[in-house]
Every structure is written in C-alpha cells, then in structure tokens.
N, C-alpha and C positions, 0 to 999 in steps of 0.2 A: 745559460745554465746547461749543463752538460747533462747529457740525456744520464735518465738511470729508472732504474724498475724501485715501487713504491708500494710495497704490501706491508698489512696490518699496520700502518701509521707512521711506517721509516721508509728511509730509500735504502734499498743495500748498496752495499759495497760491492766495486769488483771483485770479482772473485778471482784468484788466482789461479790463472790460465787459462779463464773465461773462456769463451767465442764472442769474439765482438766482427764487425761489418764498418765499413767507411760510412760517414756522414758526407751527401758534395753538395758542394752550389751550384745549382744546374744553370747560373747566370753565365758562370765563367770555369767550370770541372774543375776547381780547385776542392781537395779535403778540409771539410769544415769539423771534423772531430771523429772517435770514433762511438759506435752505437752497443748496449751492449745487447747479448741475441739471447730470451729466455729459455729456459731446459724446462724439461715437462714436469720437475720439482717443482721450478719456482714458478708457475702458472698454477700447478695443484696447491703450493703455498699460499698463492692468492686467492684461490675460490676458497679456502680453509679459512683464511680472513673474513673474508667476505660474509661466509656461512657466520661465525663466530661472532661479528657484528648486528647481523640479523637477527641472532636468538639474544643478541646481549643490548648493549647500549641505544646502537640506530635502533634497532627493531622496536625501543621503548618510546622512543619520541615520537609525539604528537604536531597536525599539522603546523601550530603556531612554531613549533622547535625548530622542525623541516624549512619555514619558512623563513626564518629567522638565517639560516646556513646558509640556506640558497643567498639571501641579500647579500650576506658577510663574503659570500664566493665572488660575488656579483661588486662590490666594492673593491676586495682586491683584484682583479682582476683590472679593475678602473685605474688603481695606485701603482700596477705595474707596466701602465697603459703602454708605451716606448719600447718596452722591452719585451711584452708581447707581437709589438708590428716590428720588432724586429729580425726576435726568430720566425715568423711566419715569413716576412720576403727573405731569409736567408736560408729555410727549406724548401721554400717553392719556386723563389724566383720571383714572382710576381709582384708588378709596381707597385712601390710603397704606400702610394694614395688610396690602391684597393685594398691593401688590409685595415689602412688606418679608417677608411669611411665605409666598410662591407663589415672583413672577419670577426677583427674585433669589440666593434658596436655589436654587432650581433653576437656575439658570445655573451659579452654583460647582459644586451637584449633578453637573452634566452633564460639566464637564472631570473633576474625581473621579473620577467613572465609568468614563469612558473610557480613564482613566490606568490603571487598575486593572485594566479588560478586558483590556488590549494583553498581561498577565502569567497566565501558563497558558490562552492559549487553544489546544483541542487541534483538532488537523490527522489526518484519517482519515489510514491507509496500509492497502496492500492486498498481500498476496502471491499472485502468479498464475502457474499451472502454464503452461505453454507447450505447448500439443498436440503429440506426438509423442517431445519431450525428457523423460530421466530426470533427476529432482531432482537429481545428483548431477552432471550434465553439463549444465550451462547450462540446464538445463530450467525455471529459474525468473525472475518479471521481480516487482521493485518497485515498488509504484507509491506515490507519495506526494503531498501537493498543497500546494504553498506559495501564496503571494495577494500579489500587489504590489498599489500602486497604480490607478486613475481615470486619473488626470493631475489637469488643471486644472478643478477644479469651479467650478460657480456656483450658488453659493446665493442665493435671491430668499426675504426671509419678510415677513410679514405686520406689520398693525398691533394688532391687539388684545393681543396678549405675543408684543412684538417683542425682548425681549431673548431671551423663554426661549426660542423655537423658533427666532431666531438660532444660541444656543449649541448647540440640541439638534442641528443638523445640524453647523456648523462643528466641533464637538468631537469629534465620530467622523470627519471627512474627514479632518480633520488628522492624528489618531490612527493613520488607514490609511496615511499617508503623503503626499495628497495639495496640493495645494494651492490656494487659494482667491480668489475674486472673489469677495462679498458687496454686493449689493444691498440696503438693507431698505427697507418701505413709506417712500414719500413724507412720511406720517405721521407719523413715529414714527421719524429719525434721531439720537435724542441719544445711547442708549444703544448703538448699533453705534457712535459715532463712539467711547463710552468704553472700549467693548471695543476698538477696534485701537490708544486709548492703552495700557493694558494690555496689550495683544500687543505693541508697540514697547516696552514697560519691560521685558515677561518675558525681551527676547532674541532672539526667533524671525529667523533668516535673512530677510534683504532679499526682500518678494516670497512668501511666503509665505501670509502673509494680505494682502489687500487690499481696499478697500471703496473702490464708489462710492456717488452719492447720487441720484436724479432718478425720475420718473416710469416709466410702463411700457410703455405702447402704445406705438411712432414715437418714444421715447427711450431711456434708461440699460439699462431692463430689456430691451427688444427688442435692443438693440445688443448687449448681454450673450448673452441665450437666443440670437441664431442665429448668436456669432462661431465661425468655426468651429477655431479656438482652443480651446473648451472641449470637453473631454473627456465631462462627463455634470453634467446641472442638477438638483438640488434644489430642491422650489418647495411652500409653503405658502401657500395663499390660495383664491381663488372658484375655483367650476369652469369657467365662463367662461372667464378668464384661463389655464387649467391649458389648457384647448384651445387656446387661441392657441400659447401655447409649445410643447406637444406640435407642432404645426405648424410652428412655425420649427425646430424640432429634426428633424424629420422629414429636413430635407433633409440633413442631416449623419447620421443614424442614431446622436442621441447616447443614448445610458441616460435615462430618468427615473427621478426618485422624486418622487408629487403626494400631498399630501396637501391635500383639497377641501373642499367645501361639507358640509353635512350639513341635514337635516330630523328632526334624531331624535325617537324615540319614548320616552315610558314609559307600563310596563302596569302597572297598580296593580290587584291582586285585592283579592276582598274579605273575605280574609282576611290583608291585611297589619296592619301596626303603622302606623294611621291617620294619629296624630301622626308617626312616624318618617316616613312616605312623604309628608305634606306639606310636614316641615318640607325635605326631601331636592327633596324638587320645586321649593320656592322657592328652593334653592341652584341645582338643575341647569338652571332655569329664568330666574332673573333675575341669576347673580354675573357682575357686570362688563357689568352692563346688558345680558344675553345674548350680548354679543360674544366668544363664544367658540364655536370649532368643535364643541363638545363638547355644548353646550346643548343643553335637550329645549322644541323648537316643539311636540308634538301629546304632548296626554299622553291617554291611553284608561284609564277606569276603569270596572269592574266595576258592573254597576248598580246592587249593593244599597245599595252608598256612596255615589255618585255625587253625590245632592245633597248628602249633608253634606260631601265629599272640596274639593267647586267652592266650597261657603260656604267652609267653612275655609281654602283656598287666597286666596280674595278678599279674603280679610280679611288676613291676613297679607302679601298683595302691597300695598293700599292703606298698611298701616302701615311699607311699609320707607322707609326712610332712608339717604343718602350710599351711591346704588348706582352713584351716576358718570354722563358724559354719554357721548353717543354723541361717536365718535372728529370729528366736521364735521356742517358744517352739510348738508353734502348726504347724508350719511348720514342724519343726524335728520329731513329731508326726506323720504326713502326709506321711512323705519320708518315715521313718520307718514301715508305716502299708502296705506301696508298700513293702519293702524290706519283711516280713511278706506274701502278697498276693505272691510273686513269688516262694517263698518258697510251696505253699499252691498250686499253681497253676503248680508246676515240675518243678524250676529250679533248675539245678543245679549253684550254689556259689562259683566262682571261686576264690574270692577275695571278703573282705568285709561282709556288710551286716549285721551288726550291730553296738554297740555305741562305740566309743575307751574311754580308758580308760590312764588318764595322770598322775593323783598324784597330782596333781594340783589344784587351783580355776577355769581350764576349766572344769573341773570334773561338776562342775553346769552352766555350758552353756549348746547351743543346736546342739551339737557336734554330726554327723552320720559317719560313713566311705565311705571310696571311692571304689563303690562295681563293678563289674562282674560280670553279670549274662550269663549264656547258654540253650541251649535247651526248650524254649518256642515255641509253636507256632506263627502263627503271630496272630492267633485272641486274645493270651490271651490281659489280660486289661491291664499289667505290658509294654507291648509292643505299647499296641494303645493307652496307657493314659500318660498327658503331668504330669512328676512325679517333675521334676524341682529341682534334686536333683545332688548327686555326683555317677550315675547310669548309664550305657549303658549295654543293651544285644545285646552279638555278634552271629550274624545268619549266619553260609556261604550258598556260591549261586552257581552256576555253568556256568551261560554263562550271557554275557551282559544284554541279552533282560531279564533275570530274576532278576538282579540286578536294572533295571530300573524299573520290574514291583512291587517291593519288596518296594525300596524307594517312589515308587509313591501310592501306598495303605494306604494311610492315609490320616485322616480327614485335616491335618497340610498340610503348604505349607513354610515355614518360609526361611531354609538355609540349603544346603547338602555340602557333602565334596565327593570331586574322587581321591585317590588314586592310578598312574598310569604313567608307564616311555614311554606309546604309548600316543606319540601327538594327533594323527587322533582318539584312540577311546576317549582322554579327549572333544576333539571337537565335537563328535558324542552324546554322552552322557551328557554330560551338558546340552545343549540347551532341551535335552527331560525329565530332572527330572522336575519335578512340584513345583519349591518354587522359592522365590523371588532373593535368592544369593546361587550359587554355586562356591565353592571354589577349586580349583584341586591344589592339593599338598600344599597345605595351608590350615590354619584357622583362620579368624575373623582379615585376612588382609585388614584397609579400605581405599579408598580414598574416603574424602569429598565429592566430587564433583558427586560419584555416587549413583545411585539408592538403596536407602535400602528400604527393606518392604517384605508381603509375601503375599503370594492366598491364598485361601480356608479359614479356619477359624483361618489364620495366619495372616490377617490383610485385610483395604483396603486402598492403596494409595501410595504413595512412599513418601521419606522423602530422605535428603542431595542435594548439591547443589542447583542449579535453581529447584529443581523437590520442594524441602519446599517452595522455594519463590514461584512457582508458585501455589502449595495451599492456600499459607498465603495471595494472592493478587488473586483479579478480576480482568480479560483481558476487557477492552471496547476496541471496534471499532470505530473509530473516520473515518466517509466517506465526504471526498469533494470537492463536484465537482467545475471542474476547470472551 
C-alpha cells in the first residue's frame, strides 16, 4: 500500500507538487516508492481532527465501545496478516520469520490486551472521618477516583519495529479514550500507512486516529511535538531526539513518555550454563542486526571463562547468516565508522568488523557484520556510545561488586542481562544494576502487563499494561461527603 497521510477519516491525495522523499530497501538500495513529506497545515489538520473527534464521537464512547474497536483493529490486522510482514521486512530489511513470529503477533497482541485491560480495572476508594463530625451526622466523605482522557496524543515511533511499538502505544491511548496523531520513522512508513487502512475498515469515528508522514527536525515531527494542540507526546527513538522534543514540549508543559537509547550490559558468571549464556548473547547481541533498544553492546564475563565465553562467541557471530541490513546507508556508515574508531582506539576483532560480501543484489544494500570486539577500556567511546548496531565488546570482571559497578557506569539505564545457576546472587544483583528491565538467563522475554522503560538517559516513564493506561488517562478525585 503506498504510504499516504490519514486525517479526519480519509487519506489525502497528493498534492500537486508535493514534497515527497525516496522509499529504499535497505536489503538491496533499490527505490521501493516514494514517501509523501507533511507541511505544518496538514499536521495542524490533523491535531484539528483529532481535537474534533474528542469533543465529538470518540470522546462519547464508552469502555465496552473502545473495546469493541480495539478487537475489530486487532482482527484486521490478523486478515491482513502477509501483507503486514510484508511491508515491514520491505522497510526494515529484516528476516521475514522475525516479523512474521515478533512484529506482527505483537501488534494484534497489543490491541488484545488493551481490549481486555479496559474490563475489571479496579479504582481505589477511600472512606474518611471528618474531624469533629459524628459518623452518623455528616461526619463522613467518600472519596473515589475515576480517569478520563489526555486529549489529543502524538505518538512519534521508531524504525527498527515500527509496527510493534507503533501499536504498543496507539493501543492503550485509544483504549484511555484518547485520541491520536501518529508520526512513524521516515524509514519505515508502510506498516502505519496499513494500520490507519485497518483503523478506516474497523469503523473508528472521523479523526480519531490519524497519521502523518515526513522527517523530524524543522518538519512533520517538530510541527507535531510543539503544536500546542496536543495534549501529551509519546516518543520512542535516540536520546538525542527525546531532548529535542522534551524541549519543544517544555513550552506548553505537555506530559511525556520517552523511551530511549540504551548501552546495555550482560554479566555472565562463571558459573553460568556456558552454552545457554552464549547462545543468549548472540540473540540479545546481534537479532535484527542489533537494532533494537534492547540489545546488549558491553557484555562483562567472569574471568575464569572469559577466554573460552569470547572464542565461543566468535565463532558463532562469524557463522550467522540472514541477520538483515542495517535500516540506510547512513546508518551502515555510522556503525562502520564505530567498527573503524575501535580499531583506532586498541581493539582487538574477534569476529567481524567489516562489510560481507554475497555475489548478490545484497551487494548494494547496507549490509555490516556481526562483529566482536575485545580489550578496550571502559572509557573509550566504542564502549560508552550507543552504536546500535550488530556489535558487543566483551570485558571480563572478577567479583560481583565489579560486575555491578562495570554495568552500572554508564550514562544508559535501558535493559541488562545475568547470566547465572546461583538463585540468591540473580536475586542480589538484579534489584542493584541501574536500568529499567533485567533479564537473568533470558532475553527480551515479555509479559504485557509489565513495566517497560529505562532511567538515566534511557528514558522517562514506563509503558505496558495499566502503567500505559495510567499515562494515557488523568486520575480525578471525586470527594463526597455523606
């Protein structure tokens, strides 16, 4: 489906003489269509919608209605199952198997969930004596708290699973009541343009949802984050960019919720399950070419293993196959001049570290290797900078307390991993690493229902279950006395 902007219940038309931008396959840099780029009209268009549907139709439905849309989103989304993992491995590149058993189950996942939450969530109340008054004469007040609405959100997400963390916030706004502008990466617009066909088939009131298309800085996104039109932004991506809009937002005092960069760590003792924690490290290290928030840049192992943990690791990064390219060429540029600085800065290159080569039309995509790096410091910048690639350098450590001080030195707070067959130290050590989700003997295992997000300049707020609906809606206190 050919991308296009989706406000008050239509898609527009080109406009005549537009600005549009190339569409490419980062598989192979071939022009896969082109994008069109929104003017600060048709963004102020949209939060006008948005607004309009809030005081009008959405804003009158009730949760069984809400929950009702979310299913019917959640359905289509199921009926256009193929043609969802299509566009997604044909904006990102990434192997077809991961969209079809990740992006997309989790996007249906998401409205599901949310459908499901909106039913028995409970609402504290409180009975409070009144100083002075006897219980029996007005002496008591109740207090109780019901939760509207945000208003008009703006959601901005990313390109590396730009359908799934699309849904993951659209699906709880909606569900609060609220109602949406949608921005996605520049990247990565095929799968938002099939979600607002899907939202136009489910039904949803004119203006409810809407989507535009265009860049970030000085267009679509900046028009978006500082109209003051919206209510409160949602924003998945660098932590760079997350300051910027923290800043355009500043001047309106709208809500955030950032989910950021990350550097994460894992600590492999040396009493873990060696095979489990390598094979674990080349998932949480190289799936989707590293580009994902979640991935572990700096992994720290225990010394006793250390050389066999690095052989072993190398070997199995050298033999993978079909990990996908990086999402542009200026990305694969970016990764590559990190692969370059660690060279420059003393690693040694266990594994990788340059372009592969296939015989192929990958030959012109933006194809890097799934590298290994060793023997850094911890100050260099290869180590302390979020490279967001198919990259980890392995440090060993020597006792707990320097495995926790090793992962917790950094500006990131996001996600770590503990590798480890002692219960009591996974227990000791989790609760003290510094980031939002820790994983022990796992990676990037989720349940819905719980907290995602990170500290430090890995984000602010938590997202999944009630923790989204409770940003996406206002608590009032409703007190009265009896």
């Amino acid at each position: 489906m050919k991308p296009a902007h989706y406000v008050g219940g239509s898609f527009l038309p080109d406009a005549p003489g537009g600005t549009t931008f190339p569409l490419l396959d980062p598989a192979d840099g071939t022009e896969r269509g082109q994008v069109p780029e929104a003017t600060r009209e048709t963004v102020d268009e949209a939060v006008r919608a948005a607004r309009a549907a809030l005081k009008g139709a959405w804003g009158a439905t009730g949760d069984t209605e809400r929950a009702a849309a979310l299913r019917r989103i959640a359905d289509g989304i199921e009926a256009r199952f193929e043609e969802f993992v299509d566009a997604e491995t044909g904006d990102t590149g990434k192997p077809r198997e991961l969209a079809a058993t990740v992006d997309v189950p989790r996007a249906i996942g998401n409205f599901r969930a949310y459908a499901d939450l909106l039913y028995g969530r409970p609402e504290r109340s409180y009975t409070t004596q009144i100083p002075g008054w006897s219980a029996g004469a007005g002496g008591q007040a109740l207090n109780y708290t019901v939760r509207r609405p945000l208003g008009v959100v703006a959601i901005i997400s990313p390109w590396n699973l730009p359908l799934l963390l699309l849904t993951w916030k659209v699906a709880p706004a909606l569900a609060a009541g609220n109602t949406v502008v949608a921005k996605p990466s520049e990247e990565t617009p095929s799968t938002a343009t099939l979600l607002a066909s899907v939202i136009d088939e489910a039904g949803l009131p004119a203006g409810a949802f809407n989507l535009v298309h265009g860049h970030g800085a000085g267009a679509a996104g900046e028009f978006l984050t500082g109209n003051p039109g919206v209510d409160a932004i949602a924003f998945t991506g660098e932590s760079a960019t997350g300051a910027a809009i923290m800043r355009n937002a500043a001047d309106h005092v709208t809500p955030v919720s950032f989910e950021l960069g990350g550097k994460n760590p894992a600590l492999v003792f040396a009493d873990a399950d060696l095979e489990a924690a390598v094979a674990g490290t080349v998932r949480s290290s190289f799936t989707h070419s590293g580009q994902i928030c979640l991935c572990t840049e700096r992994v720290y192992v225990q010394r006793p293993i250390f050389e066999e943990f690095v052989a072993a690791l190398g070997e199995r990064a050298r033999a993978l196959d079909g990990y996908g390219p990086m999402i542009s060429a200026e990305h694969r540029d970016k990764v590559l001049s990190y692969y370059r600085l660690a060279r420059e800065e003393g690693a040694t290159v266990v594994a990788g570290g340059g372009v592969p080569a296939f015989g192929d039309g990958r030959d012109g995509g933006f194809h890097v290797e799934p590298t290994v790096l060793t023997g850094l410091p911890e100050t260099a910048r290869t180590v302390r900078e979020e490279i967001f690639g198919p990259v980890c350098h392995v440090t060993p450590f020597d006792t707990e307390e320097e495995a926790v001080r090793l992962a917790n030195d950094s500006p990131y707070g996001l996600a770590a991993t503990v590798w480890t067959r002692d219960l009591s130290r996974a227990h000791r050590v989790a609760p003290r690493v510094e980031t939002g989700i820790v994983w022990v003997n796992c990676w990037n295992l989720r349940d819905l229902r719980t907290p995602f997000g990170g500290v430090k300049a890995s984000g602010i707020g938590r997202e999944g279950g009630e923790y989204s609906l409770d940003f996406f809606s206002e608590p009032v206190n409703v007190c009265i006395q009896i």
